[in-house]
C-alpha positions as CSV (number, residue, x, y, z in Angstrom):
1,X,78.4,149.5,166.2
2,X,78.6,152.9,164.7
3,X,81.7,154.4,163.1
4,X,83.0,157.2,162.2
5,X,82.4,157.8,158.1
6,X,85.7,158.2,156.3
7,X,84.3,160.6,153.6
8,X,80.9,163.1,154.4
9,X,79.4,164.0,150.8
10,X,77.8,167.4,150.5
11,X,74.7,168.2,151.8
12,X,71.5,167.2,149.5
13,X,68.7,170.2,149.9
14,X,65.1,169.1,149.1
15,X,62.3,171.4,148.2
16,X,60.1,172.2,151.0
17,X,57.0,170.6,151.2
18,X,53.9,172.6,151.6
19,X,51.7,171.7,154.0
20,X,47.9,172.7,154.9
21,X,45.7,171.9,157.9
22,X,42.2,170.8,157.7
23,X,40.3,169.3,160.5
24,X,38.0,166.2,160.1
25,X,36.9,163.5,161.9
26,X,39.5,160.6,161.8
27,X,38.5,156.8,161.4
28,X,41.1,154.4,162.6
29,X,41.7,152.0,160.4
30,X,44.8,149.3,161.7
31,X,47.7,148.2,158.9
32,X,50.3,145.7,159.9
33,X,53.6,145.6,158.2
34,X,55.6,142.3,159.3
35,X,58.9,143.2,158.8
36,X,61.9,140.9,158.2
37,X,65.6,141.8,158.5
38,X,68.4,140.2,156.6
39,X,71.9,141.4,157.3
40,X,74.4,142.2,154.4
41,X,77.4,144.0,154.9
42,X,78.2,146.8,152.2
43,X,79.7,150.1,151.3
44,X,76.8,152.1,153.4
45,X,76.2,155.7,152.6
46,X,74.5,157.1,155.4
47,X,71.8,159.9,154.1
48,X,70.6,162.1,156.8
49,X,67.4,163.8,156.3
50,X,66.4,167.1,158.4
51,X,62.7,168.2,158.3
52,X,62.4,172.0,159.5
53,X,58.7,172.7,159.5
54,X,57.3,176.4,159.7
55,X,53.8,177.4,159.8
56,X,51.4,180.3,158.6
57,X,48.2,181.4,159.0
58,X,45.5,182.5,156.4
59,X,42.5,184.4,157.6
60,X,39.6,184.4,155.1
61,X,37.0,187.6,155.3
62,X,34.0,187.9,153.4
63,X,31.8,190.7,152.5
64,X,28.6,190.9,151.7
65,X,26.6,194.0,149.6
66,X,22.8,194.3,149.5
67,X,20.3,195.6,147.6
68,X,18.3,198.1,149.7
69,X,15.0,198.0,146.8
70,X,13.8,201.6,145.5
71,X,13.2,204.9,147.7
72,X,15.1,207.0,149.7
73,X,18.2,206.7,150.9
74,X,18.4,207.1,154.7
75,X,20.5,210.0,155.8
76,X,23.0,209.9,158.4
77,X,20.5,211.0,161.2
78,X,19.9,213.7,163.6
79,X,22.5,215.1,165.2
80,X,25.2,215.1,162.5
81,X,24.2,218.9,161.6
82,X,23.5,218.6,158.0
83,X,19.6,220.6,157.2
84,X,18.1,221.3,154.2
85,X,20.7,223.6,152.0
86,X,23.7,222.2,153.9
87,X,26.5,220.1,152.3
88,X,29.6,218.5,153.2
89,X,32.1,220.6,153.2
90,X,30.4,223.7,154.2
């Protein structure tokens, strides 16, 4: 039978806990927890815990840089109007 608390005590704020995501293959492995209940009646404070969750997302790019080896460096083709004597900018 529920009743109604005389007294509500200020909220209590936890830090949020962080959590991350990785996937992996899951083995099942089976606990049993035999539980036993004894009732004793007391002053009871009821504490009432809230669990907002949010979620991000984190994209991870790479680059990569190669070494081309000696020799010339290949131009930027025909078409693109720059000749012998000709410059950007010209």
């Amino acid at each position: 039978m529920y009743c109604k608390p005389t007294h509500v005590c200020p909220t209590v704020v936890h830090p949020t806990k962080q959590c991350v995501n990785h996937n992996f293959v899951n083995n099942l492995v089976p606990h049993v927890h035999p539980t036993h209940t004894t009732n004793i009646n007391h002053i009871n404070y009821d504490h009432v815990h809230y669990f907002p969750h949010t979620q991000s997302t984190v994209n991870q790019v790479t680059s990569q840089n190669f070494y081309g080896g000696p020799g010339p460096v290949p131009g930027p083709g025909p078409g693109y109007g720059f000749g012998p004597g000709m410059g950007y900018g010209r």
